[in-house]
Backbone and ligand atoms as CSV (ligand in chain L), in Angstrom:
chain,resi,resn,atom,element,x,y,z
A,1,UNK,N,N,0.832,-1.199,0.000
A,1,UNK,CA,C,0.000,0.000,0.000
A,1,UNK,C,C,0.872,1.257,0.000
A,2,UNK,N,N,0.119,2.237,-0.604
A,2,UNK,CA,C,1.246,3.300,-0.788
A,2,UNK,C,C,0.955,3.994,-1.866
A,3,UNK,N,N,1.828,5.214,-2.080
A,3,UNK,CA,C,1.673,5.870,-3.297
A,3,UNK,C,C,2.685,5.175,-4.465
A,4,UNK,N,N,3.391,4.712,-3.862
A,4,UNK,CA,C,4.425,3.908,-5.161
A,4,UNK,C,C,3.416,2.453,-5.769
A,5,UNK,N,N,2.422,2.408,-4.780
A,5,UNK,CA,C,1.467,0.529,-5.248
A,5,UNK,C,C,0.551,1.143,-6.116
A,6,UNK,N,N,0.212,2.244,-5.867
A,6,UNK,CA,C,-0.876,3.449,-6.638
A,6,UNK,C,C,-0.175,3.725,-8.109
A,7,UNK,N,N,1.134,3.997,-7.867
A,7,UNK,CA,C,1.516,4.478,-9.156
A,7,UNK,C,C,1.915,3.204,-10.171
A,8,UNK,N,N,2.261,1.964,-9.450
A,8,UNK,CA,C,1.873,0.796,-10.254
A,8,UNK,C,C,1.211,0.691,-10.813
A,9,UNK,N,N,-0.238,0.392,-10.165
A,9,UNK,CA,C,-1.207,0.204,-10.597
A,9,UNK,C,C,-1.768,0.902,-11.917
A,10,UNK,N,N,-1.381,2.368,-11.677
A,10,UNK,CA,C,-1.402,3.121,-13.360
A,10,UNK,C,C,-0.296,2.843,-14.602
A,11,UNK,N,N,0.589,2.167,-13.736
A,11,UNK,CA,C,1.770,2.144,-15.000
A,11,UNK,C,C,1.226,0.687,-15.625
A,12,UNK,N,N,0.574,-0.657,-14.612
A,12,UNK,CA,C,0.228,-1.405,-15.227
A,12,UNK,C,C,-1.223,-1.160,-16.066
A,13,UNK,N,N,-2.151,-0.257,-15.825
A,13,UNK,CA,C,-2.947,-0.057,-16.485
A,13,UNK,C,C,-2.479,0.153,-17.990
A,14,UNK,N,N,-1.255,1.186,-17.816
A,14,UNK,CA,C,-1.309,1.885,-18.903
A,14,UNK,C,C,-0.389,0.999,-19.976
A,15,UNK,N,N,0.604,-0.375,-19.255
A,15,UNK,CA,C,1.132,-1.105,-19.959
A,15,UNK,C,C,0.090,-2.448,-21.012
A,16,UNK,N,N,-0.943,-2.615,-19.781
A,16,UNK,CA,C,-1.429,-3.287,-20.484
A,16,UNK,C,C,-2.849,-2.719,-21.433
A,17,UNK,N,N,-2.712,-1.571,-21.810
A,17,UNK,CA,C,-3.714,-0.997,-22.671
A,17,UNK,C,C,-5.137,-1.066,-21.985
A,18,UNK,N,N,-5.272,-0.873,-20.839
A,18,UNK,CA,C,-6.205,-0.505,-20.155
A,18,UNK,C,C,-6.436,1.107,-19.266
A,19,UNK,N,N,-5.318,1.928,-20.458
A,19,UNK,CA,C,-5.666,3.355,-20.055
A,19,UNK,C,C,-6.900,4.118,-19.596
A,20,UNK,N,N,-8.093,3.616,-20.253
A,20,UNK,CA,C,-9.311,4.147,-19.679
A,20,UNK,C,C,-9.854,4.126,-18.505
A,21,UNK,N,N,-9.264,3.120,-17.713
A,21,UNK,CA,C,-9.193,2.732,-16.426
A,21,UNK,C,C,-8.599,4.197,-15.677
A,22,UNK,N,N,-7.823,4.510,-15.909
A,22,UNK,CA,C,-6.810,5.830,-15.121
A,22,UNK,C,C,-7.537,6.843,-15.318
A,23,UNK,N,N,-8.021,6.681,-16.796
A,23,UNK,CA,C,-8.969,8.002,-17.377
A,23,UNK,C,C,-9.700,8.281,-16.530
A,24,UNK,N,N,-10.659,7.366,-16.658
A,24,UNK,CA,C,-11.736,7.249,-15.755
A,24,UNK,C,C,-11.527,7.656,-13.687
A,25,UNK,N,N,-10.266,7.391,-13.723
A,25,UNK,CA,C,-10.012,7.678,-11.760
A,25,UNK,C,C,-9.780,8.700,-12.145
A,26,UNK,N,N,-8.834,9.719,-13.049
A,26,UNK,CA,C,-8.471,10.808,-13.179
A,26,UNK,C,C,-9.792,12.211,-13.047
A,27,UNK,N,N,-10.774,11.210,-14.401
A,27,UNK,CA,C,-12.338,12.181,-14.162
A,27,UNK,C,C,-12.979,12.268,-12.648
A,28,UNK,N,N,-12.255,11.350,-12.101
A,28,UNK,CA,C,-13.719,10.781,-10.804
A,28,UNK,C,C,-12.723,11.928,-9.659
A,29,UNK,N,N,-11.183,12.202,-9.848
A,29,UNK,CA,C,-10.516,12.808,-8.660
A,29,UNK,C,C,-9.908,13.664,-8.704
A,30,UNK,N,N,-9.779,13.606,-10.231
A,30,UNK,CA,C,-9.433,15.377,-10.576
A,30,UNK,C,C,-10.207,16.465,-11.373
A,31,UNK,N,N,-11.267,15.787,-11.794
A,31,UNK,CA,C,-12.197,16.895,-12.895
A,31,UNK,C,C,-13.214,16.650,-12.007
A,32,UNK,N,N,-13.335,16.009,-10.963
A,32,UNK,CA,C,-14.984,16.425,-9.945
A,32,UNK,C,C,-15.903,15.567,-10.476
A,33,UNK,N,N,-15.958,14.698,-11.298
A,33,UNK,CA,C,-17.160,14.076,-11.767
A,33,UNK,C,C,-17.625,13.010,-10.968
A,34,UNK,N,N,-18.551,12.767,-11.369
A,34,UNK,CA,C,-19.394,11.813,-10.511
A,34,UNK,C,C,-19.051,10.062,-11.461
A,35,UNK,N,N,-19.551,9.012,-10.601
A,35,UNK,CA,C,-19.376,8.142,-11.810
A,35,UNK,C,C,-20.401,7.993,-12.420
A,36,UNK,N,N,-21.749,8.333,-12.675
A,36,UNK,CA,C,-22.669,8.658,-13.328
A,36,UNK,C,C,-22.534,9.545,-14.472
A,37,UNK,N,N,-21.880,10.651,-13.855
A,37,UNK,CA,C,-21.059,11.705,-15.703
A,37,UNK,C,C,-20.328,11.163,-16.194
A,38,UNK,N,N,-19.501,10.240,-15.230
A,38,UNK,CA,C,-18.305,9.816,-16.240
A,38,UNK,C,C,-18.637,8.258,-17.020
A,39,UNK,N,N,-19.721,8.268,-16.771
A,39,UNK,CA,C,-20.334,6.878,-17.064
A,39,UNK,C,C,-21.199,7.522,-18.660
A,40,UNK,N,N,-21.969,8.383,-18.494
A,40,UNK,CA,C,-21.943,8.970,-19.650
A,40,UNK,C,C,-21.438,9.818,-20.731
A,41,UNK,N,N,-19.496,10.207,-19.911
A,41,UNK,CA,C,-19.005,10.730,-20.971
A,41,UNK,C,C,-17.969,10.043,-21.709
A,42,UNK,N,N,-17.824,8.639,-20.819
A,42,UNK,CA,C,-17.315,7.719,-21.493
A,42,UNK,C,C,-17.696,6.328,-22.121
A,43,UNK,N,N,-18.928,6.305,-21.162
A,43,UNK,CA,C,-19.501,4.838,-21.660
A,43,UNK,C,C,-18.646,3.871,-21.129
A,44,UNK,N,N,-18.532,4.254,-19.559
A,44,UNK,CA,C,-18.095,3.361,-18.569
A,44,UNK,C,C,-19.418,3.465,-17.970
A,45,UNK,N,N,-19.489,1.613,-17.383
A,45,UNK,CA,C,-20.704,1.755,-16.318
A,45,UNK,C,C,-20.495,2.051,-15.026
A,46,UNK,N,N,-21.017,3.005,-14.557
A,46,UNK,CA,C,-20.875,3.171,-12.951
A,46,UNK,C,C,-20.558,2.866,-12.227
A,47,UNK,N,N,-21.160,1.344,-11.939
A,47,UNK,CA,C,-20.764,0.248,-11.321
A,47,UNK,C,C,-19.268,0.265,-11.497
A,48,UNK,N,N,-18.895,0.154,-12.852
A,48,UNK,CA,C,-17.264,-0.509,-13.359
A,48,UNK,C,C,-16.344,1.040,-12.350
A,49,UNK,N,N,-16.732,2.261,-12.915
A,49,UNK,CA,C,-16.214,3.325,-12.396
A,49,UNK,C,C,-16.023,3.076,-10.955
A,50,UNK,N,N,-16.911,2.921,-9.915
A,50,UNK,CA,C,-17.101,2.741,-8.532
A,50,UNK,C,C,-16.416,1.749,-8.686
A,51,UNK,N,N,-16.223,0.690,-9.179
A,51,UNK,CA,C,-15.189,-0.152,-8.657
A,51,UNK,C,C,-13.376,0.220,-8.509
A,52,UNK,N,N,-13.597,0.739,-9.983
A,52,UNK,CA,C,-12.025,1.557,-10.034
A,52,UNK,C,C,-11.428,2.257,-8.913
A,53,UNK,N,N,-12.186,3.642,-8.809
A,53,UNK,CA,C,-11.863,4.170,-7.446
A,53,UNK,C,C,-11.889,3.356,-6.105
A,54,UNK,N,N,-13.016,2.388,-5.966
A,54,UNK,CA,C,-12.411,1.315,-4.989
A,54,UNK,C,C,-10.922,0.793,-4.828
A,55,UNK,N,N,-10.454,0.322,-6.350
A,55,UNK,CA,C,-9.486,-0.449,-6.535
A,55,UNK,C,C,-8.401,0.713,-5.994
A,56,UNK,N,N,-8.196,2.009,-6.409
A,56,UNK,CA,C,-7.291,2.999,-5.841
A,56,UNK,C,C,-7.170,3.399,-4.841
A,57,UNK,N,N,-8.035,3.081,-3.794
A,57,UNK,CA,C,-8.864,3.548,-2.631
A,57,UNK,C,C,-7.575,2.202,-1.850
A,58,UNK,N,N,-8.064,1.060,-2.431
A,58,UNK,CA,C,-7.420,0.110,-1.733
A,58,UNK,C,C,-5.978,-0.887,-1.793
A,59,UNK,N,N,-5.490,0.219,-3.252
A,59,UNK,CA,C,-4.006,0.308,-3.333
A,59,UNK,C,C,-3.497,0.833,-2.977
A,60,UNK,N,N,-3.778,2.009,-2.505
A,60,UNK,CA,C,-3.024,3.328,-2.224
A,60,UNK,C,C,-3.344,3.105,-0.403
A,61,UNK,N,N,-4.172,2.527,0.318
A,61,UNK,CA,C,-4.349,2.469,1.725
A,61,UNK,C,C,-5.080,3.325,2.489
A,62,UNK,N,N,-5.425,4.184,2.026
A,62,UNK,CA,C,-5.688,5.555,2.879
A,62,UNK,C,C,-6.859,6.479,2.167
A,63,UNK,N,N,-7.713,7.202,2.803
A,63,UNK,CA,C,-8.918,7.485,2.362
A,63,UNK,C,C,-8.470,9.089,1.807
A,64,UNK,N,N,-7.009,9.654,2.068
A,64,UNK,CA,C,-6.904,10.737,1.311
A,64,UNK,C,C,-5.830,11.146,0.817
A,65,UNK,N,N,-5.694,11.983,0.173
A,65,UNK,CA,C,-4.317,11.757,-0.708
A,65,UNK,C,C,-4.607,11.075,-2.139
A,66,UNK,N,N,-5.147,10.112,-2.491
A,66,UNK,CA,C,-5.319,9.707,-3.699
A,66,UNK,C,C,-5.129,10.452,-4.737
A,67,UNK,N,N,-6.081,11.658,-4.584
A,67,UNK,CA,C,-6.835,12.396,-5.590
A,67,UNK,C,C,-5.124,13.186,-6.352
A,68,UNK,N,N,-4.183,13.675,-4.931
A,68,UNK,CA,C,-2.682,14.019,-5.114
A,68,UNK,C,C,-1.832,13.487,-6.071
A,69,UNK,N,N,-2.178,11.802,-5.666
A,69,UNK,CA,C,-1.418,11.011,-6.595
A,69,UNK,C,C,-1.238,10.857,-7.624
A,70,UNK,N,N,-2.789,10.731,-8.031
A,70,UNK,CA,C,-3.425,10.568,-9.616
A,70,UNK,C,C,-3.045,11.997,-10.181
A,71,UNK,N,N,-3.264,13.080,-9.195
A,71,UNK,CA,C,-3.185,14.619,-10.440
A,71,UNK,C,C,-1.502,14.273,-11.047
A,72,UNK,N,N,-1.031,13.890,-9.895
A,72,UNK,CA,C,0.645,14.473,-10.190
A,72,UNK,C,C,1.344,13.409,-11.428
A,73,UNK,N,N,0.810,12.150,-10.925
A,73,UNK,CA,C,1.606,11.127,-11.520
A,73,UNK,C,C,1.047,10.566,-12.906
A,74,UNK,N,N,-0.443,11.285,-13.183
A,74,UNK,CA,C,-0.956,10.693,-14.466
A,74,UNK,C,C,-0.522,10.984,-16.182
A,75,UNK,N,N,-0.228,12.394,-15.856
A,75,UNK,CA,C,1.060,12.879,-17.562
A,75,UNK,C,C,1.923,11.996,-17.389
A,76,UNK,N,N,3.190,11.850,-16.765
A,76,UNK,CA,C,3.978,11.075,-16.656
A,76,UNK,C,C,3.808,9.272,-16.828
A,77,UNK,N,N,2.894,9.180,-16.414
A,77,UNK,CA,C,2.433,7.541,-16.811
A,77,UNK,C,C,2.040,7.762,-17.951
A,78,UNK,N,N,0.734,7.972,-18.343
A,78,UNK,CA,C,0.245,8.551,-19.990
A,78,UNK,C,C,1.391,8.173,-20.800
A,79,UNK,N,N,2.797,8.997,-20.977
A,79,UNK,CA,C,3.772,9.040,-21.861
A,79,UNK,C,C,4.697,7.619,-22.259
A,80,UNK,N,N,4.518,6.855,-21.214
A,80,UNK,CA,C,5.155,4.930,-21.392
A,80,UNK,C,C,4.304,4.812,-22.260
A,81,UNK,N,N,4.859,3.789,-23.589
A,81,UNK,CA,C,4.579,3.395,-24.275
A,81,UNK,C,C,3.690,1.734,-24.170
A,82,UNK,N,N,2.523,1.699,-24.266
A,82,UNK,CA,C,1.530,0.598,-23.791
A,82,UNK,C,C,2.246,-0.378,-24.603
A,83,UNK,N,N,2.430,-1.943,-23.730
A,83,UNK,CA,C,3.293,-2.978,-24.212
A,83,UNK,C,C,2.349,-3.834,-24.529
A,84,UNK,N,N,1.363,-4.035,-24.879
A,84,UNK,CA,C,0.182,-4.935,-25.473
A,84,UNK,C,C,-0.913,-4.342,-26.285
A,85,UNK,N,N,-0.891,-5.079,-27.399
A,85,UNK,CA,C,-2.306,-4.815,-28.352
A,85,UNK,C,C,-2.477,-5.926,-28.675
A,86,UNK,N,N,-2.798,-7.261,-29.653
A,86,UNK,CA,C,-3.735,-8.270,-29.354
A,86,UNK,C,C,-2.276,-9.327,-28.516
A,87,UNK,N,N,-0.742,-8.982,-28.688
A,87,UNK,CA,C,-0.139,-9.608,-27.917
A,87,UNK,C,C,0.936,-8.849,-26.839
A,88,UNK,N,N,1.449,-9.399,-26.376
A,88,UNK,CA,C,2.763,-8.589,-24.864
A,88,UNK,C,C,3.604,-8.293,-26.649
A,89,UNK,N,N,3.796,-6.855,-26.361
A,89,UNK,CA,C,5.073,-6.431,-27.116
A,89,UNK,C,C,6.403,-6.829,-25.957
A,90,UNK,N,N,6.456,-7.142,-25.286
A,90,UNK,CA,C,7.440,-7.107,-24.285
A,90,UNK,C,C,8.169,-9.257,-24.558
A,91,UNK,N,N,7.094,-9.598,-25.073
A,91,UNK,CA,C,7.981,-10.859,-24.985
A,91,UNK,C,C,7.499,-12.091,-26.162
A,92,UNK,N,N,6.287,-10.823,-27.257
A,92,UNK,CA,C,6.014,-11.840,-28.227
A,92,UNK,C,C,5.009,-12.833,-28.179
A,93,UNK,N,N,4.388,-13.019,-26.848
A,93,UNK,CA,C,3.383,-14.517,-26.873
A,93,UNK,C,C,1.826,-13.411,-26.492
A,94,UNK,N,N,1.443,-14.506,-27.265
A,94,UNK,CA,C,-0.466,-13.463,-27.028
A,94,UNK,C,C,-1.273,-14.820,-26.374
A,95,UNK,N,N,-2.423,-14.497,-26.308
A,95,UNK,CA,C,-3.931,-15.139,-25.521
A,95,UNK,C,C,-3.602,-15.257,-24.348
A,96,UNK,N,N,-3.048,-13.863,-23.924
A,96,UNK,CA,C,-3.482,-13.335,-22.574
A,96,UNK,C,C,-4.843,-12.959,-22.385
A,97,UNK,N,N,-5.711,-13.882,-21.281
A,97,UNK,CA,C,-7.261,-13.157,-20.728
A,97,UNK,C,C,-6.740,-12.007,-19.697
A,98,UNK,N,N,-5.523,-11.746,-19.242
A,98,UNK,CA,C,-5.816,-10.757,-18.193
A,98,UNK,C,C,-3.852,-10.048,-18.710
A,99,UNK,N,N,-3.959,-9.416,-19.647
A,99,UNK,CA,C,-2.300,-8.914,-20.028
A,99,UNK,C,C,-1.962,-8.025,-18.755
A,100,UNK,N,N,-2.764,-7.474,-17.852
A,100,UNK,CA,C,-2.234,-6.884,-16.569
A,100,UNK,C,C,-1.225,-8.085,-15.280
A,101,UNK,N,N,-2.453,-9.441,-15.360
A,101,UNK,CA,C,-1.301,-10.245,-14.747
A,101,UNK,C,C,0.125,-10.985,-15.694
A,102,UNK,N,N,-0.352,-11.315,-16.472
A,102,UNK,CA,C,1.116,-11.401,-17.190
A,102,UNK,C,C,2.156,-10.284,-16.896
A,103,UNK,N,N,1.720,-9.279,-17.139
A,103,UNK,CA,C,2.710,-8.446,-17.058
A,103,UNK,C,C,3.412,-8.090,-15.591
A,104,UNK,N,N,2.385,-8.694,-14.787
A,104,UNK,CA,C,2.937,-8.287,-13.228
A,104,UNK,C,C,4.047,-9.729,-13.009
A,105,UNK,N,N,3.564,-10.768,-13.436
A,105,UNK,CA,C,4.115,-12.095,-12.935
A,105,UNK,C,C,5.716,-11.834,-14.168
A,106,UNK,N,N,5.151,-11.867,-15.020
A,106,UNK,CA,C,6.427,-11.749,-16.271
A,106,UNK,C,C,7.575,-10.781,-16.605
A,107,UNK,N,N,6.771,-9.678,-15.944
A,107,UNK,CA,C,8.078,-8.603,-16.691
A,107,UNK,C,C,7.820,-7.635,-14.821
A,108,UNK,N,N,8.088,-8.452,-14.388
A,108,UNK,CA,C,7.941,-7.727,-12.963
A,108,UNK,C,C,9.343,-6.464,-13.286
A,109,UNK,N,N,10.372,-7.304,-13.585
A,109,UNK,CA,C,11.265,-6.076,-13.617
A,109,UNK,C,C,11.105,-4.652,-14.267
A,110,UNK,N,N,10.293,-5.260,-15.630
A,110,UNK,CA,C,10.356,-3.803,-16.671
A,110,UNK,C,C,9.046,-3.194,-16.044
A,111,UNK,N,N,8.611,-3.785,-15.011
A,111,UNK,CA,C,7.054,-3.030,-14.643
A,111,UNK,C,C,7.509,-2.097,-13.763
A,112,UNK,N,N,8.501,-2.190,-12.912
A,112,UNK,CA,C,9.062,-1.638,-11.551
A,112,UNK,C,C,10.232,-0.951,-12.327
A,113,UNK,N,N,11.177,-0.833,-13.454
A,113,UNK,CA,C,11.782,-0.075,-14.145
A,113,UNK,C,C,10.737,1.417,-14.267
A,114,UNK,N,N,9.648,0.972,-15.012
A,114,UNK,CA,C,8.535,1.953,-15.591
A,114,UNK,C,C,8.153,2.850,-14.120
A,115,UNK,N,N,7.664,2.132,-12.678
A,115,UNK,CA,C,7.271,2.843,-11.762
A,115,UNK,C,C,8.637,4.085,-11.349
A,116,UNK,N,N,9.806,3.483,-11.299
A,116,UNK,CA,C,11.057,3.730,-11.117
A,116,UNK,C,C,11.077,5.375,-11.966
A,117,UNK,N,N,10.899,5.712,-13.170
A,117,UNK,CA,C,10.979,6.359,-14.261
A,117,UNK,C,C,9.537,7.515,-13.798
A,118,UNK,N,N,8.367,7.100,-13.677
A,118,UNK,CA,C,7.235,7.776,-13.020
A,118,UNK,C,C,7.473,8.577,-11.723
A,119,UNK,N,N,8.290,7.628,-10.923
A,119,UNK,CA,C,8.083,8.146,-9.330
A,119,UNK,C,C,9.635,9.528,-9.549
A,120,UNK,N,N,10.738,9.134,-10.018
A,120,UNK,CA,C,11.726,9.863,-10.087
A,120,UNK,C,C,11.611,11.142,-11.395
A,121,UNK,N,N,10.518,10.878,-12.097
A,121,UNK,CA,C,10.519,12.254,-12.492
A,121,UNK,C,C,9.618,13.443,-11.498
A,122,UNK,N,N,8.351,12.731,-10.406
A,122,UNK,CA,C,8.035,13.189,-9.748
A,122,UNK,C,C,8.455,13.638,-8.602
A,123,UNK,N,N,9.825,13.057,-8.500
A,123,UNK,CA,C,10.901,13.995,-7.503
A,123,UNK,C,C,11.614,15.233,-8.128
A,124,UNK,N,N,11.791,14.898,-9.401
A,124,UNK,CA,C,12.443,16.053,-9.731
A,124,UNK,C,C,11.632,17.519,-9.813
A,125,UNK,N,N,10.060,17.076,-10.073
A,125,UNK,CA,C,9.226,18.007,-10.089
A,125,UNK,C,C,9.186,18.639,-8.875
A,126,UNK,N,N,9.167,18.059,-7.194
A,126,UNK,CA,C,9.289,18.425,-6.341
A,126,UNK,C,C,10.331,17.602,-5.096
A,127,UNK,N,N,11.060,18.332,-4.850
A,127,UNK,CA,C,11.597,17.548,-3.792
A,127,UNK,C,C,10.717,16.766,-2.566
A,128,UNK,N,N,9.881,17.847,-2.306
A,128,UNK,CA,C,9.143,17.496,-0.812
A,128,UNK,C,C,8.162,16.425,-1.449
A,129,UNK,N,N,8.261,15.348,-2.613
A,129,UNK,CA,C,7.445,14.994,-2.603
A,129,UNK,C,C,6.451,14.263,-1.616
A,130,UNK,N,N,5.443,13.528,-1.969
A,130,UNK,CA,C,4.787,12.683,-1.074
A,130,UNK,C,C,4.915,11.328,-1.215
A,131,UNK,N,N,6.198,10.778,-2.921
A,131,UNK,CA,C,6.405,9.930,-3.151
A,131,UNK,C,C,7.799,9.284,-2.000
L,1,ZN,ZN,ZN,5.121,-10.789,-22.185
């Protein structure tokens, strides 16, 4: 738990081409939306939305601060280049049902390289970070 398990969690989103996922926490904690707007401005279901922010809620440990995490650390994730489309660009084999666990079990290193690259440009942005 933590802001570094938080910023995983977006780097694996964003590795395994499940960016809309971040999108979607980003609308819900930094643009004020509800998951009902963001359910109709993306054509996420509510339900799915409310789960997301759950899921951040209960990576990150703590009921505040989140919203910090996601503003600061989401350009910087955004910019990694997503390592799956119908297969892992990272190692060549496809009919992954879940390319987020592959990628956690398989390329644990290049996943924690990527957090590594996220969290240390967010030091340079501020020293005092909260990372
Ligand atoms: Zn792979």
């Amino acid at each position: 738990m933590g802001s570094r398990d938080l910023v995983r969690l977006l780097v694996l989103w964003r590795l395994a081409g499940e960016w809309w996922r971040a999108e979607a926490l980003y609308l819900y904690f930094c643009g004020g939306l509800s998951p009902a707007e963001i359910e109709r401005k993306m054509g996420i279901r509510r339900t799915v939305v409310a789960g997301i922010v759950r899921r951040a809620y209960e990576v990150y440990g703590k009921n505040y601060g989140v919203d910090r995490v996601v503003s600061r650390c989401f350009a910087h994730v955004s910019r990694l280049e997503t390592a799956f489309s119908s297969y892992c660009k990272l190692c060549g084999k496809s009919g992954f049902a879940k390319p987020m666990r592959h990628l956690a079990l398989s390329h644990r290193k290049y996943v924690e390289q990527c957090v590594d690259v996220v969290v240390s440009s967010l030091r340079r942005v501020r020293e005092d970070s909260v990372l």
